[in-house]
C-alpha positions in Angstrom: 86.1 90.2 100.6 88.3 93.4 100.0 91.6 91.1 100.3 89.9 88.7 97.6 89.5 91.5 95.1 93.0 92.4 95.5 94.2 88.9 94.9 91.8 88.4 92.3 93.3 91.5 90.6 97.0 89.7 90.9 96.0 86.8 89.4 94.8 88.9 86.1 98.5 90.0 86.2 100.4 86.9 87.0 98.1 85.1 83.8 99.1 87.6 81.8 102.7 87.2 82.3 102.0 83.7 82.2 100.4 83.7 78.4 103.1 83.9 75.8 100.5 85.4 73.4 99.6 88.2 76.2 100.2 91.9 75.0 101.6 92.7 78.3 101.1 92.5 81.9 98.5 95.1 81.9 96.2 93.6 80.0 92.6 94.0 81.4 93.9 96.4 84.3 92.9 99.7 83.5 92.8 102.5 85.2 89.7 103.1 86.7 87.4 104.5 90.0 85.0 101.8 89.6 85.8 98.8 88.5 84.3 94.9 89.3 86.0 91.7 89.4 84.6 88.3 90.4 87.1 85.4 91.5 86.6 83.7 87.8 87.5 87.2 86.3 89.8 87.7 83.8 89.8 91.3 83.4 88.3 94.2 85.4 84.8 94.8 84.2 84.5 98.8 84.0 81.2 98.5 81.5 78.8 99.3 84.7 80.0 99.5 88.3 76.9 101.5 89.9 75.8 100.9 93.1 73.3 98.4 92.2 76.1 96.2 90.3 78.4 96.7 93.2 76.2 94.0 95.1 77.8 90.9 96.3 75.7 87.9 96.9 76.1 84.3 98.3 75.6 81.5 96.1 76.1 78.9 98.6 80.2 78.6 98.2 81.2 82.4 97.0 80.5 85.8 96.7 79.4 87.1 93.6 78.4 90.5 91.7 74.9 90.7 90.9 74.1 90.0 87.6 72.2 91.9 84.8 69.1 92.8 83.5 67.7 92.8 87.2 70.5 93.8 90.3 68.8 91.9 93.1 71.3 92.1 96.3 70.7 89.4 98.8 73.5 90.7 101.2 74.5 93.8 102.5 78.2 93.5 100.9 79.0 96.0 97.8 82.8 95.7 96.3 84.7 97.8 93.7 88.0 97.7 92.8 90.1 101.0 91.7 93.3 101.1 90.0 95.9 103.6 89.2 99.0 103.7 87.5 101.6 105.6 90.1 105.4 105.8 89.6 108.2 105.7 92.3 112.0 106.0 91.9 114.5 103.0 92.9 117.5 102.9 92.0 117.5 106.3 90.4 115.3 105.2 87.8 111.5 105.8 88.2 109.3 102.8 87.9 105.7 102.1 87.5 103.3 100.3 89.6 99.9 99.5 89.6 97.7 101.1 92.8 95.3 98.6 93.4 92.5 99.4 96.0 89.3 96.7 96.9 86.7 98.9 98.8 84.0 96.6 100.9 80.9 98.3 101.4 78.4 97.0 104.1 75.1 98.3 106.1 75.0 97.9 110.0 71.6 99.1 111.5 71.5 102.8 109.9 74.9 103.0 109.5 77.2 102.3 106.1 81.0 100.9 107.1 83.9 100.7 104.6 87.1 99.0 104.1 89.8 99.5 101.8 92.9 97.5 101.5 95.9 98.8 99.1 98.2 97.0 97.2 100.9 97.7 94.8 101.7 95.7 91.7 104.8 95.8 89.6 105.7 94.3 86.8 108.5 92.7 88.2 109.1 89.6 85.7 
């Protein structure tokens, strides 16, 4: 689940560079601590990630976010994506990426367990 949101985040960017008409490969990557995506998203959704919206539920095939007006979690999963734009120097010339991190949230008995995986995306193309 943490490795989907991080691919799910690189195929925002590889559409956008993909769409002639697309402002730039940014586009619906903001920066953010709390962010959601869904594998049909098309942007990071940073209108409401609480806790309650975090919630991933199984529909059978996939996980998805729980839905408004009523958050009803039917798992123990919670997901959020953060991104931030970092710069690094190659070459001599600095470059920016994007820092992307998908943080999986899960109960087990009385305790609450993590885990984060990190990426970074350029805009190589």
């Amino acid at each position: 689940m943490a490795a989907e949101g991080i691919e799910i985040v690189r195929n925002i960017r590889d559409s956008n560079w993909l769409d002639p008409s697309n402002p730039g490969w940014r586009d619906g990557l903001p920066n953010t601590v709390a962010g959601i995506v869904d594998y049909n998203s098309t942007s990071v959704d940073t209108s409401d990630a609480s806790d309650a919206r975090r919630c991933l539920n199984w529909n059978g095939s996939v996980y998805r976010h729980a839905v408004a007006p009523i958050y009803t979690c039917t798992t123990t999963f919670k997901r959020h994506i953060e991104l931030v734009t970092k710069s690094e120097a190659i070459g001599g010339t600095n470059v920016d990426y994007l820092e992307v991190k998908s943080i999986v949230e899960w109960k087990e008995k009385s305790l609450t367990r993590d885990l984060t995986v990190i990426d970074h995306l350029y805009d190589w193309k």
